[in-house]
N, C-alpha and C positions, 0 to 999 in steps of 0.2 A: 504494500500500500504506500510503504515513506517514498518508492523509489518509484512507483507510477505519478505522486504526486511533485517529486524531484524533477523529474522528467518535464509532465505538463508546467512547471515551474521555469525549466530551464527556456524554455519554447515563447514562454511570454515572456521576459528579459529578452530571449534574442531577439523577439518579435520588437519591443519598447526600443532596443537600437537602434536596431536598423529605419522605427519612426523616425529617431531623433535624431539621426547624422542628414536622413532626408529634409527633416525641417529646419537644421541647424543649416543646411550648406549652401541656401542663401546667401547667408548671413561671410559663411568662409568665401562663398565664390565673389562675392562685393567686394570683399579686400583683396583678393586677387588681381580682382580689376582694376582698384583705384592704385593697383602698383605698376602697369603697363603704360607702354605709349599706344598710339593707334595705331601705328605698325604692325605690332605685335596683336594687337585687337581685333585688328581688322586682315591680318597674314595668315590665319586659321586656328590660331592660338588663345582662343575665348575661353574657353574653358581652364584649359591646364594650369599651371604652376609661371609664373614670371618667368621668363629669360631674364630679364634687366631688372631689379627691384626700385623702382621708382618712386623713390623715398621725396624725391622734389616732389610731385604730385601735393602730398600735403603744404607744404610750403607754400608753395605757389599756389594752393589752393587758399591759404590763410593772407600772404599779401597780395595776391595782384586780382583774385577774385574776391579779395574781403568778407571770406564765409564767415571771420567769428563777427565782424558786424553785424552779419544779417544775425548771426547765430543769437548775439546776446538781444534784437530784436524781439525774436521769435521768445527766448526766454521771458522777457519783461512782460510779451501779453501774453504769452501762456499763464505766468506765473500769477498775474493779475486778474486772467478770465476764472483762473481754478478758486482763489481767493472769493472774490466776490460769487461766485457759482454757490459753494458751499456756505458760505454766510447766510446769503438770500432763501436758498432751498431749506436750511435750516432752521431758519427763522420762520417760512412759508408753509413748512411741514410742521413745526409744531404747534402753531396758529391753526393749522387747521384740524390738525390728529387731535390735540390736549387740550383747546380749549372748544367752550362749548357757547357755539353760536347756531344760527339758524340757518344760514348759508353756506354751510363749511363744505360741505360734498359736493356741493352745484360748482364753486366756486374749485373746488380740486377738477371736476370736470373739465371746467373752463380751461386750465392753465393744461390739463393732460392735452386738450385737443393742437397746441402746439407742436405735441409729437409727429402730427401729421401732416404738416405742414413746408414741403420742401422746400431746404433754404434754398435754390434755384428762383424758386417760383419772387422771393422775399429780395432778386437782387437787386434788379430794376426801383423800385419804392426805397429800398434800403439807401440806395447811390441818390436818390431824387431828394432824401429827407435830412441824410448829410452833410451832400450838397450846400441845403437854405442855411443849415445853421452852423456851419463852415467847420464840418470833422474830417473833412477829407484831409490825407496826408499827415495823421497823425496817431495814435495809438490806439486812444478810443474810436475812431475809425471801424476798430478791429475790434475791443474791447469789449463793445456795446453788441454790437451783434453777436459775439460770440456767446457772452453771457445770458442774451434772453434766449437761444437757441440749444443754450444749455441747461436754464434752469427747470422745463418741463420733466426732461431724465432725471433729475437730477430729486425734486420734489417727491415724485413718484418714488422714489428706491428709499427716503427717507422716512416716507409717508407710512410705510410697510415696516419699516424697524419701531417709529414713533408708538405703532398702533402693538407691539409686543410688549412695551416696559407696561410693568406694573403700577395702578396709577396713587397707588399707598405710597410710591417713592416721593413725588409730588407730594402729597397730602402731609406728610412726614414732615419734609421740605418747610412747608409753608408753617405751619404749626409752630417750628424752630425762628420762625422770623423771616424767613429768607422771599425775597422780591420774586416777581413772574422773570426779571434779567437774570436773575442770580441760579432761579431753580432751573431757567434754560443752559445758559452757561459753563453752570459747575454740576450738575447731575445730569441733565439729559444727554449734553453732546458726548459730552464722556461713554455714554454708555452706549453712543451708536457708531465710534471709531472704524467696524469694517463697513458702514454703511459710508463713509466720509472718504473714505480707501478707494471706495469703487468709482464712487461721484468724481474722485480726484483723477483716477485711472481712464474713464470715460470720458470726461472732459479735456485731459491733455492727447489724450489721440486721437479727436475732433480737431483741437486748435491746433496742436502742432503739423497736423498733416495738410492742412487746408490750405487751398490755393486759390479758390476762386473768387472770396470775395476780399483774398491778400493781392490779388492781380489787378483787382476791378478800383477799390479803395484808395491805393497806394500807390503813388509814381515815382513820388522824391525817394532815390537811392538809400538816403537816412533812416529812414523809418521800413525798408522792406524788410520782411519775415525770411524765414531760409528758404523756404519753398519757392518763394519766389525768384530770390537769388541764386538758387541752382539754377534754375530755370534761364535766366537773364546768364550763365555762364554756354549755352548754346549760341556758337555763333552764325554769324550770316553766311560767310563763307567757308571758314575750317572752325571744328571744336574737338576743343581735348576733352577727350572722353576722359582719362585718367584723372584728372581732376575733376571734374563732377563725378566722378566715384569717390575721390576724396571728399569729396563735400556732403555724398551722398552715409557715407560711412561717418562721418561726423553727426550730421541728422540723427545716427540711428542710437547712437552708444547713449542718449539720456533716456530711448523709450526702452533699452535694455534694464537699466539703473535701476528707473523707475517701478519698472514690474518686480526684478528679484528684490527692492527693498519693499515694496506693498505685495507681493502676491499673497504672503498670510493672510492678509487684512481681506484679501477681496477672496480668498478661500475659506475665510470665519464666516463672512457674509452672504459665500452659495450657500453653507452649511444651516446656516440659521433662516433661510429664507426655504430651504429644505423639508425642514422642523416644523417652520411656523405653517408650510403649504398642508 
């Protein structure tokens, strides 16, 4: 029986490898790339291992295509869209799970049917209304769109943790003295951290990937995201590939970070939404 189930044991491992070297080698084949010239790219050798290791790629990917500008861009309204995402949704969500009004579900309604609504459809009106009150070219350009398009997800996943805690913690709470700021604040968030995990996870590979309304928004060099700035390293007539793979590889190593230091959080979070189903 130990060595029937050693056996089927051994079979799933091999099987789990050979998933993970396939979904990993993406990630190897990218840095491959961002180490070749076009020569070599384009002379049949996409695939395999460098000839030349083209360590300038990075280089020159940092000063003469100015990736960490765009990069530290993209960082400031990521970091700004996830911020405010989680504040609002938190605030939104417990407003309407914890306290008790007469509109509360209608009003969750409402803000869910944003899910449905593609931000495509929102580009045209979104450019028309920036436009009048002069956001074009600057942060909140990015900011503001991202955040209301974020915070229906965002509400929703909160909304589902909000409606599990116990409402004796509160009631506890208040007894002791403590303010409607205070019992949100220092009891409730606290206690729904893999739900803030996810929202945070969701939200930065919405803004960091997005290109279309960082292309439409945004023209002055200053203020572009990375997305767009790789993009802007295709040229008219030749482009180095090797460097926008350096740039492309730069891109990726914060949504790596990202995940291996949040994956608990947002696998506390299947786990109890699991539970609670």
């Amino acid at each position: 029986m130990k060595k029937k189930y050693s056996v089927k044991r051994g079979i799933l491992q091999l099987f789990l490898m050979i998933f993970a070297v396939i979904q990993l080698y993406p990630l190897i084949w990218m840095v491959f790339f961002s180490l070749k010239t076009n020569n070599e790219i384009f002379g049949g050798n996409i695939a395999g291992l460098p000839q030349n290791w083209k360590f300038e790629n990075y280089i020159n990917a940092f000063k003469q295509a100015h990736v960490m500008d765009y990069f530290m861009n993209s960082v400031i309204v990521t970091v700004a869209t996830i911020v405010l995402v989680i504040l609002l949704s938190t605030m939104a969500a417990y407003a309407i799970e914890r306290m008790i009004w007469k509109y509360s579900q209608t009003v969750l309604k409402i803000i869910l049917l944003g899910m449905m609504v593609p931000i495509h459809a929102a580009l045209l009106p979104l450019f028309n209304v920036l436009k009048g009150v002069h956001l074009l070219n600057t942060y909140w350009a990015l900011i503001i769109p991202y955040v209301a398009f974020g915070l229906p997800m965002g509400i929703f996943i909160m909304t589902s943790f909000f409606s599990s805690i116990p409402k004796e913690l509160e009631e506890a709470a208040a007894i002791d003295g403590c303010g409607i700021y205070r019992i949100w604040a220092f009891i409730m968030v606290p206690l729904v951290k893999p739900a803030i995990a996810t929202v945070s996870i969701f939200t930065y590979i919405s803004v960091w990937n997005e290109l279309m309304f960082a292309v439409t928004f945004i023209s002055k060099s200053e203020y572009k995201t990375l997305t767009v700035g790789i993009m802007s390293m295709v040229g008219t007539f030749t482009t180095k590939w090797g460097e926008i793979g350096a740039g492309l590889v730069i891109a990726t190593i914060p949504t790596i970070l990202i995940y291996v230091l949040l994956s608990d959080q947002v696998q506390k979070s299947l786990v109890s939404g699991a539970v609670k189903g």
